[in-house]
N, C-alpha and C positions, 0 to 999 in steps of 0.2 A: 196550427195554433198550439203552443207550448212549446217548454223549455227543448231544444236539440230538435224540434218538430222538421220535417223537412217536406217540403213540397214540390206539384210538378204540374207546368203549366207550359203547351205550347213549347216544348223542347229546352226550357229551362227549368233549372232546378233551383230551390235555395232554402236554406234552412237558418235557424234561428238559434241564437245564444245557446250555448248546451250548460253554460254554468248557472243553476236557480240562481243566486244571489244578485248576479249580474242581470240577470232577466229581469227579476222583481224590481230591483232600480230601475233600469231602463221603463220598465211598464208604467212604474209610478210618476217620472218623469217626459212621460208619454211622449219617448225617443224610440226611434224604429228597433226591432231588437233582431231585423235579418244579420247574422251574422256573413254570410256570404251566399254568391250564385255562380252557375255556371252554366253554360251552353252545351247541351247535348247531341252528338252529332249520331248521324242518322243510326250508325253499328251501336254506339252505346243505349240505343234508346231501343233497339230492337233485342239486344244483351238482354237491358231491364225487364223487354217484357217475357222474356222467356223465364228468366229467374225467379220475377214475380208471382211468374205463370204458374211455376213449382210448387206455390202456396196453395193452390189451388186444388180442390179434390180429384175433378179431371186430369190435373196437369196443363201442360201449354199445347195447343194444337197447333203443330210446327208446318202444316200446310197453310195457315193461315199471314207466314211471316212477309210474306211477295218473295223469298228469295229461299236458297238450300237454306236451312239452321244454320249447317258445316262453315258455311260463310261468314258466319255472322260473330265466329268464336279463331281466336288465333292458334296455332296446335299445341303449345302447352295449354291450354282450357281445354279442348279436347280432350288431350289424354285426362284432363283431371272428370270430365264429364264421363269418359269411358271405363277408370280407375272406381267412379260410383258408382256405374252400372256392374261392376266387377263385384265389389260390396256391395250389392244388395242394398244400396242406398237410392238408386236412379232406376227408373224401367221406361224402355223404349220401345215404342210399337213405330208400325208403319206410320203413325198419324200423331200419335203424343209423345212426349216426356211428362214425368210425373214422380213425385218424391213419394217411396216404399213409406210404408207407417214408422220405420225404424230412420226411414230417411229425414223424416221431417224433424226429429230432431235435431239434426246437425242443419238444418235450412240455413240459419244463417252465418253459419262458418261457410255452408257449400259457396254459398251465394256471394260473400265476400272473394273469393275463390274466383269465380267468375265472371266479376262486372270489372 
């Protein structure tokens, strides 16, 4: 709900008018204001939730994906998830990923990066 707002339901996405002006017209002439959607297939939606997961205090619990992480990322995302963990932006244990305190503020450059 709101302007550029974007939602996720059942493996699709869709998000809404990003331009106010455009919005509040459509709203007031109570026309749909989704701007567009699209269908998420199974690796991007397992992407999302690792990246997501980033936001997270724990981080993402990468035993929980049903498959290696490693799969889930193509190898330049790789080296760029490796490249963070070099910079003291990513820390990896046997069980999580999780954005360092310095990490979280680049989250969503990192994230863009990766999905």
């Amino acid at each position: 709900l709101g302007v550029g707002a974007h939602s996720h339901c059942d493996g699709q996405r869709w998000w809404n008018i990003s331009n106010i002006d455009d919005y509040i017209k459509y709203t007031r002439e109570e026309k749909e204001v989704k701007e567009a959607q699209e269908t998420l297939n199974e690796t991007l939606r397992l992407r999302e939730r690792v990246v997501f997961g980033l936001r997270m205090n724990e981080g993402v619990n990468l035993k929980v994906l049903g498959q290696p992480w490693e799969k889930i990322f193509d190898q330049e995302q790789l080296n760029k998830i490796n490249i963070y963990i070099k910079k003291g932006l990513l820390l990896k244990s046997k069980t999580h990923l999780k954005a360092t305190d310095r990490g979280r503020l680049l989250l969503d450059e990192m994230s863009a990066q990766l999905i």
